[in-house]
C-alpha positions as CSV (number, residue, x, y, z in Angstrom):
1,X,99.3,94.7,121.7
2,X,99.4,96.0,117.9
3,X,96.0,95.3,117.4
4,X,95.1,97.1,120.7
5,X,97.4,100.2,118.8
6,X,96.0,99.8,115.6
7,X,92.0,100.1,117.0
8,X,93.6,103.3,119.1
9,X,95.4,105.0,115.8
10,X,91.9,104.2,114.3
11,X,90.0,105.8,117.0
12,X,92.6,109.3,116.5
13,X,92.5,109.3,112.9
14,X,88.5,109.9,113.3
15,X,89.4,113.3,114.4
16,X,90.8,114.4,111.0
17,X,89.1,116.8,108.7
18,X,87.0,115.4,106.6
19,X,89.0,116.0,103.6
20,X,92.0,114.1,105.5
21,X,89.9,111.3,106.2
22,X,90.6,109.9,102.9
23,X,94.0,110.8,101.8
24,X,96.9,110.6,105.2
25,X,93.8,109.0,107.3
26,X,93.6,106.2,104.7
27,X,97.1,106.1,104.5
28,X,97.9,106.1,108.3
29,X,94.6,103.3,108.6
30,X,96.6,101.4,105.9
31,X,100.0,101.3,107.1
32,X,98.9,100.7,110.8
33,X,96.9,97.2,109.4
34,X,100.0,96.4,108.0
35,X,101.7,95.5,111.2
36,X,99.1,93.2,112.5
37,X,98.9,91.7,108.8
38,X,103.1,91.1,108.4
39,X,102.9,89.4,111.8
40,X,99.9,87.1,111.1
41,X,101.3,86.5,107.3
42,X,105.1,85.9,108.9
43,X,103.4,83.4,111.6
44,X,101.8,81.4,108.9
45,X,105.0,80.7,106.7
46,X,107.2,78.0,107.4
47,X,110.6,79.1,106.8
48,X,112.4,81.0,109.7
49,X,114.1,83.5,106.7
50,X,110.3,84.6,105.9
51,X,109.3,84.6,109.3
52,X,112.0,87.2,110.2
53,X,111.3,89.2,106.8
54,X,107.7,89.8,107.5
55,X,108.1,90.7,111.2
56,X,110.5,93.1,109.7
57,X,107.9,94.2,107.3
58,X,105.6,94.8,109.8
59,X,108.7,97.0,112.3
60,X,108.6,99.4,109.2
61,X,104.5,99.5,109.2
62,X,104.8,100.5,112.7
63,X,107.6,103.3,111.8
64,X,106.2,104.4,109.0
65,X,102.5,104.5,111.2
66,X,104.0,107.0,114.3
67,X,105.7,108.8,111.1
68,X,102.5,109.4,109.6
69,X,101.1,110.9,112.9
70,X,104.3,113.0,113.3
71,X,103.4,114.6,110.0
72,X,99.4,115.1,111.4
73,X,100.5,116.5,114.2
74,X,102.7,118.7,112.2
75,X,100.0,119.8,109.8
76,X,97.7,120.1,113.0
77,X,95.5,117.5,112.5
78,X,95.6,116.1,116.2
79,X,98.3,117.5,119.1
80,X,101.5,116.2,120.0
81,X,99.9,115.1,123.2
82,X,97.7,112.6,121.2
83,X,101.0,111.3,119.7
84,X,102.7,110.9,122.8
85,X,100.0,109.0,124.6
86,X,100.6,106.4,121.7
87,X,104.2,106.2,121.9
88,X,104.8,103.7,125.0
89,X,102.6,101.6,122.8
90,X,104.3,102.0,119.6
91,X,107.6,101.3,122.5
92,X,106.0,98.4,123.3
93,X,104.9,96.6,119.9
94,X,108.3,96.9,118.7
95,X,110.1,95.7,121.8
96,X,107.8,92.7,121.1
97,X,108.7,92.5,117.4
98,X,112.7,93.0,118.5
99,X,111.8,89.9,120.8
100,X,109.9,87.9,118.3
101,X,112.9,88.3,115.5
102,X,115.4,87.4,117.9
103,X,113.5,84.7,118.8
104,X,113.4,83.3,115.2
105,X,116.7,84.1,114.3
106,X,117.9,82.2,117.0
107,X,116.3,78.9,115.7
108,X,117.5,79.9,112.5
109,X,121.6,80.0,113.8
110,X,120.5,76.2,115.3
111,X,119.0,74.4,112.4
């Protein structure tokens, strides 16, 4: 799910003018890698403490992502409409990473 939202942020951001292609496009591109990055890099540690931090890391990608196409949508770079179609997904992802910490933390209280 946040690579499916990542590939669609990517696909809105192509609507930018040109000259916002490289400054809040690359910025929005960036943070909205950074989710699916956290996850993979919090997956691949060992300790349940890092596990939690990265899927934390990549909660605040995610936020800082829809914030980022707040502020587009403010400077009228797409329409709100474009934002909201994203939203159930950006619901979604972090129901799953709510889900996926709990999970951890969990294991954590039992070890």
């Amino acid at each position: 799910m946040a690579r499916k939202l990542v590939k669609d942020i990517y696909e809105l951001q192509k609507s930018f003018p040109a000259e916002e292609r490289y400054a809040l496009g690359d910025q929005i591109r960036r943070s909205s890698t950074s989710i699916t990055s956290n996850i993979a890099e919090g997956t691949g540690r060992n300790s349940l403490k890092e596990k939690i931090h990265f899927v934390e890391i990549a909660f605040g990608s995610m936020a800082e992502s829809f914030s980022q196409l707040q502020n587009a949508q403010d400077l009228g770079y797409i329409q709100e409409s474009d934002v909201e179609v994203l939203r159930p997904q950006f619901n979604h992802v972090a129901a799953l990473l709510s889900l996926l910490k709990r999970s951890y933390e969990e294991k954590l209280v039992k070890v």
